[in-house]
C-alpha positions as CSV (number, residue, x, y, z in Angstrom):
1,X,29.9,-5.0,-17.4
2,X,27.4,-3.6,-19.9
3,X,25.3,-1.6,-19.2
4,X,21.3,-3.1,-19.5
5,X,19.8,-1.5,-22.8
6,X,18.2,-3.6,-25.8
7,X,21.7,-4.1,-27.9
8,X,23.5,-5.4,-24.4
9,X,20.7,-7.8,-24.3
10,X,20.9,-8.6,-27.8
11,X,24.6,-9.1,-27.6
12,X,23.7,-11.7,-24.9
13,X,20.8,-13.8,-27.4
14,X,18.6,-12.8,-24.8
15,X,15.9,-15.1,-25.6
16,X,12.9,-13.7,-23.0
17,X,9.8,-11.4,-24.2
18,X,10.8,-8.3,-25.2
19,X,9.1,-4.8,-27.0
20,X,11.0,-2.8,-28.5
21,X,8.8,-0.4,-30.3
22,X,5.0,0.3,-29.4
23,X,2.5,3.3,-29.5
24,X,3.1,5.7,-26.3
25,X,-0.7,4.7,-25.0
26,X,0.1,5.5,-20.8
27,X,1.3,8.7,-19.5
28,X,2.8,7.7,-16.0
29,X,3.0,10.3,-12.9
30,X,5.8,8.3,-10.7
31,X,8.8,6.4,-11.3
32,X,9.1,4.7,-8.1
33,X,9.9,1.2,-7.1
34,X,5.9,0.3,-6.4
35,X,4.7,1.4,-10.2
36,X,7.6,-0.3,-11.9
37,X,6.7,-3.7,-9.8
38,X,3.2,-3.7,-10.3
39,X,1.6,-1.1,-12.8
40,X,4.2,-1.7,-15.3
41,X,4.7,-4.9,-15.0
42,X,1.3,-5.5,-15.7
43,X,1.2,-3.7,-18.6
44,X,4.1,-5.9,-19.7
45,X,2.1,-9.0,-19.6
46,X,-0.4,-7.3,-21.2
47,X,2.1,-6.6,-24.4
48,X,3.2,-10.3,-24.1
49,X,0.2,-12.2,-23.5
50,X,-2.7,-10.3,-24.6
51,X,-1.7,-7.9,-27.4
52,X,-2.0,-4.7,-26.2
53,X,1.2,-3.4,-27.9
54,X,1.5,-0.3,-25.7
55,X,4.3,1.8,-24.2
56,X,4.1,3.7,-20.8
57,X,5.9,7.0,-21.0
58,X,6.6,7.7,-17.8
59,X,7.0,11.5,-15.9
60,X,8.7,12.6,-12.7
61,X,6.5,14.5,-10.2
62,X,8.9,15.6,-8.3
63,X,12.3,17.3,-9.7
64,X,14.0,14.9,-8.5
65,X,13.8,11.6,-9.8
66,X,15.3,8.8,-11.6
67,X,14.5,10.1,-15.3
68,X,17.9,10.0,-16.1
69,X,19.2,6.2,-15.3
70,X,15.4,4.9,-16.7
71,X,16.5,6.8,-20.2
72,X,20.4,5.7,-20.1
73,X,18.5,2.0,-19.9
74,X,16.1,2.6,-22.7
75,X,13.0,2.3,-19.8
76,X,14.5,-1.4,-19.6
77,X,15.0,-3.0,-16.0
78,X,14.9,-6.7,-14.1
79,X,12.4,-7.0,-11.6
80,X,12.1,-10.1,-9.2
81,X,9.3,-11.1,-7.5
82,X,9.6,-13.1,-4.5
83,X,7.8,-15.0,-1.8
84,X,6.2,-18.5,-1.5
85,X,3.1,-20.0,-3.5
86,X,1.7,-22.9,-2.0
87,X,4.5,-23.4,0.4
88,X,7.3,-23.4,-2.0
89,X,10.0,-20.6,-2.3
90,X,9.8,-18.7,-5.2
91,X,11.9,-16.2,-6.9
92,X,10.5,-14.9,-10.6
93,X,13.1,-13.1,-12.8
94,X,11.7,-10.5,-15.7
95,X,13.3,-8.0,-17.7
96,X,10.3,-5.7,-17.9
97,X,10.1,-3.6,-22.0
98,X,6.6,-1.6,-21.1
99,X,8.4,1.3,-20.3
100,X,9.7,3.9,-23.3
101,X,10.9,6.7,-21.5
102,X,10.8,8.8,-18.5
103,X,10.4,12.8,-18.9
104,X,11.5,15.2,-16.2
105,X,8.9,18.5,-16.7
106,X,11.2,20.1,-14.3
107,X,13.8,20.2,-17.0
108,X,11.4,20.2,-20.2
109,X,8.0,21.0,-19.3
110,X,6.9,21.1,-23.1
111,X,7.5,17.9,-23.7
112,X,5.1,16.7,-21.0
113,X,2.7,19.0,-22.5
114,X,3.2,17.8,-26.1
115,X,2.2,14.6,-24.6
116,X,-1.2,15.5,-24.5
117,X,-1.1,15.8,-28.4
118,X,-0.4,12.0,-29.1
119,X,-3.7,10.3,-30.2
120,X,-3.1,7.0,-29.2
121,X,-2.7,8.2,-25.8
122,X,-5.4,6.6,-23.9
123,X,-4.5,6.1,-19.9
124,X,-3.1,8.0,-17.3
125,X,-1.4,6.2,-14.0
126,X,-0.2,8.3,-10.9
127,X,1.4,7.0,-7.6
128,X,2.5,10.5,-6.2
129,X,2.4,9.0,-3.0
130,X,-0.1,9.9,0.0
131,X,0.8,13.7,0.1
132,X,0.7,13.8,-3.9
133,X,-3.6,14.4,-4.5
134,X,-3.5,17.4,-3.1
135,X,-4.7,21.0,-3.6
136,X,-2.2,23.6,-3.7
137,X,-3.4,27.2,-4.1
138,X,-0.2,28.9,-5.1
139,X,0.1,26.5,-8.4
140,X,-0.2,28.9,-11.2
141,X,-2.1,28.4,-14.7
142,X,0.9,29.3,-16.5
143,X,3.7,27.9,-14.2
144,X,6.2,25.6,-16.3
145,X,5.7,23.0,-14.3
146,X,2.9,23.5,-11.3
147,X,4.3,22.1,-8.1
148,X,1.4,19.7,-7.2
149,X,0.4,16.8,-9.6
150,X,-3.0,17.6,-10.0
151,X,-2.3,21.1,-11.0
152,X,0.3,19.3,-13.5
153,X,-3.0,16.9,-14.8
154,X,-4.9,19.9,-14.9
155,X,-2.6,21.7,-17.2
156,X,-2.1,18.8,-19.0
157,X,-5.9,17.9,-19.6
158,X,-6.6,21.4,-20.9
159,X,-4.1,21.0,-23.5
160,X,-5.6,17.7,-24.2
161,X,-8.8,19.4,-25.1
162,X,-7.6,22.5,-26.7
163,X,-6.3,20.4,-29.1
164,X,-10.0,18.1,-29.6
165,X,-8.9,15.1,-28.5
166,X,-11.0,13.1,-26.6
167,X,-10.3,12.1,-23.2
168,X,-8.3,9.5,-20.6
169,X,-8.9,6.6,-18.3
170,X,-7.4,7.7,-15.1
171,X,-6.4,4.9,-12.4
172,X,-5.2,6.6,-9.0
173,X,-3.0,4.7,-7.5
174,X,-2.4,6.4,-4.2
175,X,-2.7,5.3,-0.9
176,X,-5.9,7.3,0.0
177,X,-9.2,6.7,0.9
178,X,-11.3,7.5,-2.7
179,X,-8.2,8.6,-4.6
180,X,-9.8,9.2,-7.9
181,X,-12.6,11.2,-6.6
182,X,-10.1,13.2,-4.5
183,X,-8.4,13.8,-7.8
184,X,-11.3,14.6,-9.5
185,X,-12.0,17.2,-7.3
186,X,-8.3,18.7,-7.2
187,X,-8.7,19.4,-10.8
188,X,-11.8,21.2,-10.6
189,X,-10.5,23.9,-8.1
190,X,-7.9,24.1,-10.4
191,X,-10.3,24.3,-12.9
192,X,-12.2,27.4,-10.8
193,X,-8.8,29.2,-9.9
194,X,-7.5,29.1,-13.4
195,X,-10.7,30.1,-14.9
196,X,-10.6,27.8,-17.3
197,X,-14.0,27.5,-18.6
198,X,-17.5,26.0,-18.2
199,X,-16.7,23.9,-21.9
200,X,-13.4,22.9,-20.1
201,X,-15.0,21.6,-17.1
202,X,-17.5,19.7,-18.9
203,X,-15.2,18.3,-20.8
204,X,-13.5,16.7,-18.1
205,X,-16.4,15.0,-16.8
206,X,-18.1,13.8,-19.7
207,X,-14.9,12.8,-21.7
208,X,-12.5,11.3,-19.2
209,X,-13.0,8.2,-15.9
210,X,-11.1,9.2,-12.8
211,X,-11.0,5.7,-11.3
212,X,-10.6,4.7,-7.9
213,X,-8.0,2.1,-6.9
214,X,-7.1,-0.2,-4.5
215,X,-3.5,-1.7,-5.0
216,X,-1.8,-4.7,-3.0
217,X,1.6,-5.5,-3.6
218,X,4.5,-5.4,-0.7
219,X,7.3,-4.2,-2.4
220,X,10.7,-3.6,-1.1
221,X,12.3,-2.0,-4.1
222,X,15.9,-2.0,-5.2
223,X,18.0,-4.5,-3.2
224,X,20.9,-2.8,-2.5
225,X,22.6,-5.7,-0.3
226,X,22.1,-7.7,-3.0
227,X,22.8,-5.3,-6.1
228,X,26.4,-6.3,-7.2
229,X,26.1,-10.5,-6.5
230,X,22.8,-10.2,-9.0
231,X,24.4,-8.1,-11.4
232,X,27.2,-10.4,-11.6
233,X,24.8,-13.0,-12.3
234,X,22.9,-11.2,-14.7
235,X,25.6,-10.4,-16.8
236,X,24.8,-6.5,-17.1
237,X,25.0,-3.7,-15.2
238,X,21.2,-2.8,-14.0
239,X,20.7,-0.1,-11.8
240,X,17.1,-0.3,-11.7
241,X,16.7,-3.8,-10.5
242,X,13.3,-3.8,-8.9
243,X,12.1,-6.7,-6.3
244,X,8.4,-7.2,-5.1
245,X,6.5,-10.1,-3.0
246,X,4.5,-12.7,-6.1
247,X,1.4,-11.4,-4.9
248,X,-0.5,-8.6,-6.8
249,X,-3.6,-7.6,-6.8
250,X,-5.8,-4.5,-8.3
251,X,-9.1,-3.1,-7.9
252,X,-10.4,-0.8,-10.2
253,X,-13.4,1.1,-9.5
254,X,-15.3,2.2,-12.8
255,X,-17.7,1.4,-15.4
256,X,-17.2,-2.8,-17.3
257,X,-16.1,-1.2,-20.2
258,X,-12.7,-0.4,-19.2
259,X,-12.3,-4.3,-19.7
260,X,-12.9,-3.5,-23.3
261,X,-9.7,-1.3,-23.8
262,X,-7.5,-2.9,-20.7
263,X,-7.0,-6.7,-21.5
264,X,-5.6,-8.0,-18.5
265,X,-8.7,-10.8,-18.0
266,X,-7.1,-12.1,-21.0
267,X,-3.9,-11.5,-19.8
268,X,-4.6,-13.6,-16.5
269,X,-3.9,-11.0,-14.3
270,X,-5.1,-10.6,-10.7
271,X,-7.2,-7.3,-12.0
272,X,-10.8,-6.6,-11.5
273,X,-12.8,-4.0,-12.4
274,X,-16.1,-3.5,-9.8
275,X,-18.5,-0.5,-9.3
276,X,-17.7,-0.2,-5.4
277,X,-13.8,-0.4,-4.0
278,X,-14.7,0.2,-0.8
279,X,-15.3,-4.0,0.1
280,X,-12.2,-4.6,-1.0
281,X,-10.5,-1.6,0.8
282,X,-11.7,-2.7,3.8
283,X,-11.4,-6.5,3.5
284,X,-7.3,-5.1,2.8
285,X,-7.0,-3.1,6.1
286,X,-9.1,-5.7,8.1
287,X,-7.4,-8.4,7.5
288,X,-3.8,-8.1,6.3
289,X,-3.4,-4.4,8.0
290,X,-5.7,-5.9,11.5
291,X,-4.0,-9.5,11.0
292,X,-0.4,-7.1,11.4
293,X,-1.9,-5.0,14.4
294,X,-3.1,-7.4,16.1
295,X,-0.6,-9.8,16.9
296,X,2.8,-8.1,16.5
297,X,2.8,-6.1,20.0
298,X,1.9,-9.4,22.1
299,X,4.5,-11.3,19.6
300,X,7.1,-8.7,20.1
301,X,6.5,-8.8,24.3
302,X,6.6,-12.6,23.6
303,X,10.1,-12.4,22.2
304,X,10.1,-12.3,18.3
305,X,11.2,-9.7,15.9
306,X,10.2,-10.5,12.5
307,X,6.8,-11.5,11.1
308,X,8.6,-14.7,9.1
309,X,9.4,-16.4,12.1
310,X,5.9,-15.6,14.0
311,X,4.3,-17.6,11.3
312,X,6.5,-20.5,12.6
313,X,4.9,-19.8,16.0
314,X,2.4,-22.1,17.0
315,X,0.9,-20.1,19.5
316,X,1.3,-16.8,17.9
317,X,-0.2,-18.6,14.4
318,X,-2.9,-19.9,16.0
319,X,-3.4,-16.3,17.8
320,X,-3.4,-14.7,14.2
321,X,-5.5,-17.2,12.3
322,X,-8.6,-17.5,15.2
323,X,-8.7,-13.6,15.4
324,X,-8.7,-13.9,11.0
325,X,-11.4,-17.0,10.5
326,X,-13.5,-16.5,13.8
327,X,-13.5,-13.0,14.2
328,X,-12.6,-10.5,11.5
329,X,-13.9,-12.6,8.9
330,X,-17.5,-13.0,9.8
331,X,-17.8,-9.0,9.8
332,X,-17.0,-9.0,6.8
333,X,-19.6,-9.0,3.5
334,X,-17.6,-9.9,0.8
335,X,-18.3,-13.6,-0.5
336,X,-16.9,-15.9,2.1
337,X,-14.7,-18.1,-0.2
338,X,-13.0,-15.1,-1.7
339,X,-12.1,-13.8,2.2
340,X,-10.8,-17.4,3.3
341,X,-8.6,-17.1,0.4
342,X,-7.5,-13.5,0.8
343,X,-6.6,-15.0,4.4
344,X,-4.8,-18.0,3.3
345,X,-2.5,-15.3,1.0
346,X,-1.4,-13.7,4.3
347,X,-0.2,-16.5,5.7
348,X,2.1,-17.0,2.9
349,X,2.7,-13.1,2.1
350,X,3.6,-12.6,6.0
351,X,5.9,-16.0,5.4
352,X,7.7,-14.8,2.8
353,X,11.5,-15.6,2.8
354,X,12.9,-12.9,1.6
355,X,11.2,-9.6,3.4
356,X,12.8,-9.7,7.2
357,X,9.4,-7.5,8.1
358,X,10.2,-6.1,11.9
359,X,7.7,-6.3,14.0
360,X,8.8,-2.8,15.7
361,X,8.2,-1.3,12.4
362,X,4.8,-2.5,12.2
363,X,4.2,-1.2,15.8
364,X,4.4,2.7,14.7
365,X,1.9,4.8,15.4
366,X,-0.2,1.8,16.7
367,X,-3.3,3.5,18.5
368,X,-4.2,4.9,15.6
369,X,-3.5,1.4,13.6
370,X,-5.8,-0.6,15.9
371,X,-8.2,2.4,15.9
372,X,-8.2,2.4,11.7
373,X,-7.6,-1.9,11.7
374,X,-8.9,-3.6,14.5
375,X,-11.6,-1.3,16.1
376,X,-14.4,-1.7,13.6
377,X,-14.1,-5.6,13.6
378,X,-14.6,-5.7,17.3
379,X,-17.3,-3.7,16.9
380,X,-18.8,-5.2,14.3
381,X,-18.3,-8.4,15.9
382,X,-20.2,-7.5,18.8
383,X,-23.2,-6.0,16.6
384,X,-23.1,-8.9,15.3
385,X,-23.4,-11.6,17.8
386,X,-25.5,-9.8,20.5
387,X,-23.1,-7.5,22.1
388,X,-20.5,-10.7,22.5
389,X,-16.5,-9.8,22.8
390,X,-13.9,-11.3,20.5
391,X,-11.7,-12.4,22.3
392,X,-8.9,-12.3,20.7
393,X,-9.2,-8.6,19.4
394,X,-10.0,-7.7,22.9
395,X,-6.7,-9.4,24.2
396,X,-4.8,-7.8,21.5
397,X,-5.9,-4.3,22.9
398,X,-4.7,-5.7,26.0
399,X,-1.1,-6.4,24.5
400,X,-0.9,-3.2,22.6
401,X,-2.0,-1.4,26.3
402,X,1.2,-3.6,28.1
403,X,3.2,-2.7,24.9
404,X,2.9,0.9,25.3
405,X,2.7,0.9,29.2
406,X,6.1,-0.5,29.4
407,X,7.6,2.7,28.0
408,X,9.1,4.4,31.5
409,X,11.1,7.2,29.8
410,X,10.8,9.7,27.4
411,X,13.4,9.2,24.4
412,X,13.5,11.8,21.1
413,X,10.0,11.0,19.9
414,X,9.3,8.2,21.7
415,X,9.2,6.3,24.8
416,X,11.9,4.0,26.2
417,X,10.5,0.9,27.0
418,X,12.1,-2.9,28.1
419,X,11.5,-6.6,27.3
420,X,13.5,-8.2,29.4
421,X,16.8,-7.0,29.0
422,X,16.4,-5.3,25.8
423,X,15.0,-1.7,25.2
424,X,12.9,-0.8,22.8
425,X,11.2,2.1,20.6
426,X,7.6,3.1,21.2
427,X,7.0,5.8,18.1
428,X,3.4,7.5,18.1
429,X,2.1,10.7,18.1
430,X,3.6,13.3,20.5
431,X,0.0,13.6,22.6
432,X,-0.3,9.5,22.2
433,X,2.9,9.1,24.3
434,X,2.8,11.8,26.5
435,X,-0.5,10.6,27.3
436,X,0.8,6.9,28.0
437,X,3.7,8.7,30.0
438,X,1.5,10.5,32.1
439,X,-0.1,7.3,33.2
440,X,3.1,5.1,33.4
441,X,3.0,4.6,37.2
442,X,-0.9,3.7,36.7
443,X,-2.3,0.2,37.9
444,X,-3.4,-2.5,35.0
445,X,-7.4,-1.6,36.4
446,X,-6.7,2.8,36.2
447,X,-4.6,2.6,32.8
448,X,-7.5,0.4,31.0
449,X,-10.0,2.7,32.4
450,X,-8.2,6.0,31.3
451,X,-6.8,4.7,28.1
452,X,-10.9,3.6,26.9
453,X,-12.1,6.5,28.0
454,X,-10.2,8.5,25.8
455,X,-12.7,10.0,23.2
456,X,-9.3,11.8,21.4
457,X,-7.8,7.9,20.5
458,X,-11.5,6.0,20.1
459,X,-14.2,8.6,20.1
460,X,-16.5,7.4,22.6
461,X,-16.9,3.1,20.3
462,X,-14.7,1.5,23.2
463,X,-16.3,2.6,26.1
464,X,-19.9,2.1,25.3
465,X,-18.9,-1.4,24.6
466,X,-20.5,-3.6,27.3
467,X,-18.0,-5.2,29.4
468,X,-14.5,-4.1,27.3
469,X,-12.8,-2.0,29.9
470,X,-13.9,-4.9,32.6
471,X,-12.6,-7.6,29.8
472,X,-9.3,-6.0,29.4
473,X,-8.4,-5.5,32.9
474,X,-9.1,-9.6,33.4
475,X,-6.6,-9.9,30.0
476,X,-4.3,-7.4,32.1
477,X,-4.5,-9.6,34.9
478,X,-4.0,-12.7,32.4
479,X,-0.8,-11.7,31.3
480,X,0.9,-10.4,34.5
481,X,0.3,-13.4,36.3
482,X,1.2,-16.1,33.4
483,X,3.5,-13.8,30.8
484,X,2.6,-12.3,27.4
485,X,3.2,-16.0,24.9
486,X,1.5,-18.2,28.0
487,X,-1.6,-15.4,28.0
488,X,-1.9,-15.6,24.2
489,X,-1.7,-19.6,24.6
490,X,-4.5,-19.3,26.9
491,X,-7.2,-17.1,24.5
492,X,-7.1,-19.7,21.6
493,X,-7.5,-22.4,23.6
């Protein structure tokens, strides 16, 4: 087969949106599966449906990368994006054109740099993942490239403004807490160790936006099962095929007038722009992350594997939607319509035919998960409704105690635990297990004493909460005498 590139499809009479030829107007840090299903394709809407006419160069961060296969495909790739939307199954096919080409400055720093020099240049997008906004002291003004990416932005800003060229909009795309600040603040030390100048500095505060972001998109990323049979039915040869659930959604934290230059309202896209992510951050971890962390342990011990088939649970639906609607969401501060909707989207996103999402997977590292997830709802909740317990976030501590109480033996990083017949994985951090395998041969009432207690997993929020410990020990109780699914069926009744 041919390989994908524009005269392949032209060859075919492909007949779909394409751009061949736009202004460079986003530099890209990150050429991963996530950018290319969300970012990218956004921008490519935004060619088709709102005229923004605008290529995204992209870069690698790293040395290695996929520069390479994007260039030998003209930046051109199929994405799919998969899931259900109201009930029905839906799989969306789009050769994405936003992309020109992909740099590697380990190779050719220069021409990274002579990036900065282009005019219409206008955004700047990074997904270096988690460890990527980071300070690294040993990056070096003059190194060709600097190891970390915001020494890289740094480098690349100050050529921007040697040369008088007014500044970027910068949308952060990483997974951390306040990721454009943290970037922000990155450059400046980089700013301070390079000695680059009080005019410098200023410049980059007054001339560019470092936005925060909050982006929602599960995306599995190249389907390699599937890889041949869809390039058969394709008709080309594309190695970049790209696959991602149908739900998107970006927050953009920054000033309105980002709107002005970014069309995606008239685009249609599921793209706002406020002046505070943090709402939206949270209503993310609460609900989706909490909804995930606070049924999977108890579903797991109940005998499923996948999150698909819970959500063909009764009981375990039921469990999941009165912990969302009766107990996370009324913490919650965000307009009440938009969170019974953001709810009603889990349903379907955790549905979604064609992501076989393990539950064990979920379960890593889970006392920090319901710690980050499920801790401040109950809390809240019981601020909230004169120092009442939720019941069902109480039960799910109870579950994730069991959960990690069944692990007997120590394994290679983990604890050996059984349901049934079956062994299982518990993965956390090395103190988290050997703390759980200290107490292994505790009763229900000594482990949920010793576990709440523990100011190192909790700080000291669970036990100074009236009546938990004494709560979770009846749960305990519950679910030895009638089983882990029987228990659950029990709380929501």
């Amino acid at each position: 087969m041919e390989k994908l590139n524009y005269a392949t499809l032209e060859q075919m009479n492909f007949g779909e949106y394409l751009l061949k030829e736009a202004p460079e107007k986003v530099l890209q840090f990150g050429e991963g599966n996530f950018l290319r299903a969300f970012v990218d394709y956004f921008f490519d809407l935004m060619n088709e449906k709102a005229g923004f006419n605008g290529k995204v160069c992209v870069t690698q961060p790293i040395a290695q990368g996929l520069a390479g296969m994007i260039n030998e495909q003209e930046g051109l790739y199929t994405l799919f994006l998969r899931g259900s939307e109201n009930g029905e199954k839906v799989n969306k096919k789009r050769v994405i054109s936003s992309i020109s080409r992909c740099l590697n400055p380990y190779e050719d720093f220069e021409s990274l740099m002579k990036m900065a020099e282009k005019e219409e240049l206008r955004f700047i997008v990074s997904n270096t993942t988690e460890a990527g906004i980071a300070f690294d002291p040993s990056c070096k003004k003059d190194d060709a490239p600097p190891a970390s990416f915001p020494g890289k932005l740094t480098a690349f800003l100050y050529r921007r403004f040697s040369n008088k060229l007014p500044g970027f909009i910068i949308l952060s795309c990483e997974l951390i807490d306040h990721n454009g600040d943290e970037l922000k603040k990155c450059v400046h030390r980089y700013i301070d160790l390079w000695k680059l100048g009080d005019g410098f500095a200023k410049w980059v505060d007054e001339q560019n936006i470092f936005c925060s972001t909050l982006v929602d998109r599960i995306v599995p990323g190249y389907p390699r099962n599937e890889a041949e049979a869809i390039c058969k039915e394709l008709g080309y040869q594309d190695n970049l095929i790209d696959t991602g659930e149908v739900f998107g959604f970006w927050v953009i934290e920054g000033p309105q007038s980002i709107k002005d230059e970014l069309p995606f309202e008239k685009a249609g896209l599921p793209i706002i722009v406020v002046d505070d992510v943090t709402p939206y951050k949270q209503r993310k971890v609460r609900i989706l992350n909490g909804a995930h962390t606070s049924f999977i342990m108890a579903a797991y011990l109940s005998g499923q594997d996948i999150v698909r088939d819970c959500m063909k649970d009764e009981v375990i639906h039921g469990f999941m939607n009165k912990t969302l609607y009766d107990e996370v969401i009324p913490t919650l501060d965000l307009p009440k319509d938009d969170l019974m909707q953001f709810a009603a989207d889990v349903t379907e996103r955790f549905a979604n035919p064609f992501v076989d999402h393990q539950l064990l997977s979920i379960s890593l590292n889970s006392a920090s998960k319901w710690k980050a997830r499920c801790m401040p709802s109950l809390l809240e909740y019981a601020k909230r409704n004169g120092g009442a317990l939720a019941p069902c976030l109480t039960f799910s501590f109870a579950a994730f105690l069991t959960f990690y109480h069944n692990g007997k033996e120590k394994g290679e990083a983990c604890l050996i635990a059984k349901r049934g017949e079956d062994t299982y994985q518990i993965k956390d951090d090395d103190w988290v297990l050997d703390f759980f395998y200290d107490h292994k041969d505790d009763e229900p009432a000594v482990l949920a004493k010793a576990v709440i207690d523990n100011e190192k997993m909790w700080d000291d929020s669970l036990k100074s909460l009236s009546g938990f410990t004494e709560e979770v020990i009846r749960y305990l109780g519950l679910i030895s005498e009638k089983g882990m699914y029987e228990a659950m069926r029990t709380v929501i009744q």
